[in-house]
C-alpha distance (Angstrom), angle and dihedral (degrees) to the residues before:
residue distance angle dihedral
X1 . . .
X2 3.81 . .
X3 3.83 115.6 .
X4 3.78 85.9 -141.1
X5 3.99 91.4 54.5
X6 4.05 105.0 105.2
X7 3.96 115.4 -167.3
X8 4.09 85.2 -177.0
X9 3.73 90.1 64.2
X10 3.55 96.2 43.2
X11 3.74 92.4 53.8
X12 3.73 93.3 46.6
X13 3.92 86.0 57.9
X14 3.46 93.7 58.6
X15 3.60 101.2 41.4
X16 3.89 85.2 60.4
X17 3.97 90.9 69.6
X18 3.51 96.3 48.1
X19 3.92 83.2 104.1
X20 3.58 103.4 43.1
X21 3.99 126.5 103.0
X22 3.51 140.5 -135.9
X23 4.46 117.6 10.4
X24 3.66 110.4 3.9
X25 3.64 129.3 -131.5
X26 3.51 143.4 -175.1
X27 4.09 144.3 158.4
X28 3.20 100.0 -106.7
X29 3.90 110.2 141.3
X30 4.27 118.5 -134.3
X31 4.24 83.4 -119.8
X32 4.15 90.9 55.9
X33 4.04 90.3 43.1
X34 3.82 81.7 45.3
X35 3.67 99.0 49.5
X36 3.97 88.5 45.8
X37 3.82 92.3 56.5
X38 3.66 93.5 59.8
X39 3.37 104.6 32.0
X40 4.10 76.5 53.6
X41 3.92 85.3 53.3
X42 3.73 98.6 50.1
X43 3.52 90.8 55.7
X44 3.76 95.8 46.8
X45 3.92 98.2 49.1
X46 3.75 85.6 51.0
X47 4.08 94.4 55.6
X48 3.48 113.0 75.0
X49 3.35 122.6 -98.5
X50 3.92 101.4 -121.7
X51 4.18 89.7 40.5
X52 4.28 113.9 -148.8
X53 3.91 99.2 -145.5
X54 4.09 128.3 -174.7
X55 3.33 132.6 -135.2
X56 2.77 146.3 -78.7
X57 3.76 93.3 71.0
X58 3.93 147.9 155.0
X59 3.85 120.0 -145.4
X60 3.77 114.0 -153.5
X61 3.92 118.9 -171.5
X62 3.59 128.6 -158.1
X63 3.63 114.6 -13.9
X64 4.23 103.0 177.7
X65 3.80 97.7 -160.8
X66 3.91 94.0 -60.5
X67 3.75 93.8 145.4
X68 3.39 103.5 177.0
X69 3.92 92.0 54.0
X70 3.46 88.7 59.7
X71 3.71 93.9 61.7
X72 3.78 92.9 56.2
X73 3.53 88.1 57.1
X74 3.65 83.6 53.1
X75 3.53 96.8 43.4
X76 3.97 87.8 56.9
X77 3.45 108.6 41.8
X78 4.01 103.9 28.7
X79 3.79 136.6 -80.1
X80 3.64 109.7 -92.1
X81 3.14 129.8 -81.9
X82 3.98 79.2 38.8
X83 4.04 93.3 48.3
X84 3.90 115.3 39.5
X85 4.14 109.3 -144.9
X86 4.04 132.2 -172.4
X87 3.68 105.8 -151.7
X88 3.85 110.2 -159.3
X89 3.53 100.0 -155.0
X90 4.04 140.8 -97.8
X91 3.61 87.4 107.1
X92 3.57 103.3 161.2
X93 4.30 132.6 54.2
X94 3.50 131.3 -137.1
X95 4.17 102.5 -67.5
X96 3.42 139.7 129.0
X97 3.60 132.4 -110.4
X98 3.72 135.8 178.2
X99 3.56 113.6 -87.3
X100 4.11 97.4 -116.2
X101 3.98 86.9 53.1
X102 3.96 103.8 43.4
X103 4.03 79.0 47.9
X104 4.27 92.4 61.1
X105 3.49 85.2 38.3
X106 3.92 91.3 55.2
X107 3.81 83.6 48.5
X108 3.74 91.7 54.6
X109 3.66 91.7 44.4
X110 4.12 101.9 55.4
X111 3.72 82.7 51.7
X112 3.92 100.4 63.3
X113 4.04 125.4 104.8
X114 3.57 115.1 -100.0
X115 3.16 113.7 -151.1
X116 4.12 135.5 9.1
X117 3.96 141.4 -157.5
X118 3.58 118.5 -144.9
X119 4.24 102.3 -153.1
X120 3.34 101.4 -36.9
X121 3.66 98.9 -57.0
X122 3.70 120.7 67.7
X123 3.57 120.3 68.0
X124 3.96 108.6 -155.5
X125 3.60 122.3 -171.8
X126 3.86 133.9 155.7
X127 4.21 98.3 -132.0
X128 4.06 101.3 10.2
X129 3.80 139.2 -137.1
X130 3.90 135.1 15.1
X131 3.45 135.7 -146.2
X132 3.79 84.2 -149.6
X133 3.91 94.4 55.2
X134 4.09 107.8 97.3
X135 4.21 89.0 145.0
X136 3.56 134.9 31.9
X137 4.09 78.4 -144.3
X138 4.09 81.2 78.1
X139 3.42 88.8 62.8
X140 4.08 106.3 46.4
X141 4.00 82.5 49.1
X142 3.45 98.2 65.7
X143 4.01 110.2 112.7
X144 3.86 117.9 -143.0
X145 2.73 151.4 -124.6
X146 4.22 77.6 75.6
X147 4.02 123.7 -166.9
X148 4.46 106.1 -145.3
X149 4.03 97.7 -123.8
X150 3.72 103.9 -170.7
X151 3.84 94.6 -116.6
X152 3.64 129.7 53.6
X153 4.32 144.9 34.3
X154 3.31 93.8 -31.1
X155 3.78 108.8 43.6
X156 3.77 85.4 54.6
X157 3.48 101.5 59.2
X158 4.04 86.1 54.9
X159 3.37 103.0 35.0
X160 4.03 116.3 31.8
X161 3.56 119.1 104.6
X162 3.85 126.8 -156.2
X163 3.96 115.7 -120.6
X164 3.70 135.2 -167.3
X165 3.55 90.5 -146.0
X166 3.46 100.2 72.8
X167 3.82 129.4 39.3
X168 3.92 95.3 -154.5
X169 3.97 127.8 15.3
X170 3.98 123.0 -25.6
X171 3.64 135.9 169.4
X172 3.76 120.4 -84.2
X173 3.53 129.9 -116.5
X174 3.88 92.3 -150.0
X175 3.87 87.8 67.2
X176 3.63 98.9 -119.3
X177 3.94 132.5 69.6
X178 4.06 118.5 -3.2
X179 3.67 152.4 -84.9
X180 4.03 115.1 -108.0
X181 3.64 119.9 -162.5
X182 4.16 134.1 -148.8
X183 3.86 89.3 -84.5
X184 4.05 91.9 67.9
X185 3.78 84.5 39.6
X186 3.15 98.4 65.0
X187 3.38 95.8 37.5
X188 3.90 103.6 51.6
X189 4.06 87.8 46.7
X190 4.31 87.9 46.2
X191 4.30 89.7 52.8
X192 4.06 88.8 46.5
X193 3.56 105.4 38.0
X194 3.98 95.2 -117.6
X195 3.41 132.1 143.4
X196 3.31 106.6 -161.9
X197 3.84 143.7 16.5
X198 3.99 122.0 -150.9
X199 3.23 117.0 -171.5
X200 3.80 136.9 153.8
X201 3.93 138.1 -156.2
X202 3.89 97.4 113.1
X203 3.86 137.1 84.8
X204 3.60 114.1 -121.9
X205 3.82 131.4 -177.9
X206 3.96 95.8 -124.1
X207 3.75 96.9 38.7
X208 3.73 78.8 -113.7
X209 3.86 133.0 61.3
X210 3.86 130.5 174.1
X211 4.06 127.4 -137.2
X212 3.90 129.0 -173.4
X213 3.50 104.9 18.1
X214 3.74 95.4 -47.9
X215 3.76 89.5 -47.0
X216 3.93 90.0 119.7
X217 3.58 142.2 34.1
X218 3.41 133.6 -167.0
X219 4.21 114.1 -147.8
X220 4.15 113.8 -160.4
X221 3.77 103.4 -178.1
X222 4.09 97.4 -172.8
X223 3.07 121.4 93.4
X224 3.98 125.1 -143.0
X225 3.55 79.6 -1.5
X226 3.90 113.7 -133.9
X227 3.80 85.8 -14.5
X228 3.80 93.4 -88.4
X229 4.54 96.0 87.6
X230 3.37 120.9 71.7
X231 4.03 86.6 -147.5
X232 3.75 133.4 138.5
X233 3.71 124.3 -133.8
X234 3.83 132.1 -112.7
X235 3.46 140.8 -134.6
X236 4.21 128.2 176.4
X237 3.51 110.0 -140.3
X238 4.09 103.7 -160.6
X239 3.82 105.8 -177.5
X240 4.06 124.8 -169.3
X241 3.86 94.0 -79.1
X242 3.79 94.6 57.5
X243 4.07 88.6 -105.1
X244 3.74 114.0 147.4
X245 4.02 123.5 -145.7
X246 3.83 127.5 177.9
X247 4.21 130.8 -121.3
X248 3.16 112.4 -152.1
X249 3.81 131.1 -165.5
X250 3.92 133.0 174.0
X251 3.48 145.3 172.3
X252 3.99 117.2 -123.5
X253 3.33 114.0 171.2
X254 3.68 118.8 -47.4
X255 3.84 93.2 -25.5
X256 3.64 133.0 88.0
X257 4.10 109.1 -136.6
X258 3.58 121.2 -176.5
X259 4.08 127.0 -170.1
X260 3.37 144.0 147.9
X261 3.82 129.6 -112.8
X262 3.64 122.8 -94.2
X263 3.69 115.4 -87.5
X264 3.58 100.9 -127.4
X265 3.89 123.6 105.8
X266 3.93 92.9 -90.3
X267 4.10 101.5 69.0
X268 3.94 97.0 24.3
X269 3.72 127.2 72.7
X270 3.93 117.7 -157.3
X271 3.73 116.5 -179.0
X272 3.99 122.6 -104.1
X273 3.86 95.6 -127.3
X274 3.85 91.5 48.4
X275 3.92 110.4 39.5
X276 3.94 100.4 -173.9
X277 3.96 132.1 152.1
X278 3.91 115.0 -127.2
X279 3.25 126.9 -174.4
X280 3.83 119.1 -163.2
């Protein structure tokens, strides 16, 4: 990597349009967006693929591109390094790119982790469970970089939904993967001593939805997603004690208004094993 190549510059130059309306542009050269990709890759191939994260910790789900969403989620909970995030995927909208880029990016892409634990007790994952998971083992063996068939492990964890309408495993509407239901919940989280899974993948009026008894939650970090849902976005607060509080943003109107849930027993989850108050 070029001694004269400065990521602190380049993020300052993109911070600076987190106000502006309408198409987006910025000086950033192909060579710097190129250098960024695989300095991005390095750095992924050497995590491990199933990551063990600390708290304190936010969870953001899908964020589709929305850019300046992301900085409100920023704005609340701390610029990195200062606030310490787990994105769960769906990073990017519906744009176009030329064809040598999107390729790098693709590159970039098959080497990211899939999956993380957050100390010993949350199980986050972009898409959810599979009927082909019997060992977390499975998981930590997976080699990268990793093409997405449309069977299998790994197209699972991205692409399963849960579904009230089944208790175990059903067939998707998507077309790929399947639907899980509160009995393998509870079961996956029983056999690996969590007690809770967050994942993402799915809009959801609140930008937050719970499954199983509170044994799930689904995280949707956009927003008014694609202009067309009237939706709020999500974000899992995870604090040192393991207790979980909700960020919540919306669009009304032609303002942005962001608050957080009430902090009464209905909008905030706290773990059974560690029954603590937190107030955000």
């Amino acid at each position: 990597m070029s001694s004269n190549f400065n990521v602190d510059s380049i993020i300052s130059k993109l911070h600076q349009l987190r106000h502006k309306k309408g198409k987006i542009k910025t000086k950033l050269k192909e060579n710097e967006i190129k250098k960024l990709i695989l300095l991005a890759r390095e750095i992924f191939i050497n995590q491990p693929i199933l990551l063990e994260l600390a708290t304190p910790i936010m969870i953001l789900g899908d964020i589709h591109g929305q850019y300046s969403d992301l900085f409100n989620y920023f704005d609340h909970g701390g610029y990195p390094p200062n606030g310490n995030y787990l994105f769960l995927g769906d990073y990017v909208g519906r744009k176009y790119y030329s064809t040598k880029l999107w390729k790098l990016f693709l590159t970039c892409f098959q080497c990211l982790p899939l999956s993380a634990i957050i100390d010993d007790k949350i199980f986050c994952v972009h898409g959810g469970l599979s009927p082909n998971l019997t060992s977390l083992n499975q998981i930590k063996n997976i080699k990268r970089p990793k093409e997405v068939k449309d069977h299998g492990l790994v197209c699972d964890l991205l692409w399963s939904d849960p579904s009230p309408k089944n208790k175990e495993w059903g067939l998707n509407e998507r077309g790929v993967s399947y639907t899980y239901g509160s009995k393998v919940v509870n079961q996956f989280n029983q056999a690996y001593g969590f007690d809770l899974i967050v994942r993402a993948h799915q809009v959801v009026d609140e930008g937050f939805e719970f499954f199983a008894n509170r044994s799930l939650v689904t995280v949707f970090s956009a927003p008014y997603y694609c202009g067309e849902f009237d939706n709020a976005g999500g974000m899992v607060i995870v604090n040192e004690e393991l207790c979980c509080s909700f960020f919540k943003e919306i669009m009304e109107n032609i303002g942005l208004f962001l608050f957080e849930c009430p902090s009464d027993e209905k909008d905030r989850l706290v773990f059974q094993n560690k029954l603590k108050e937190i107030n955000l």
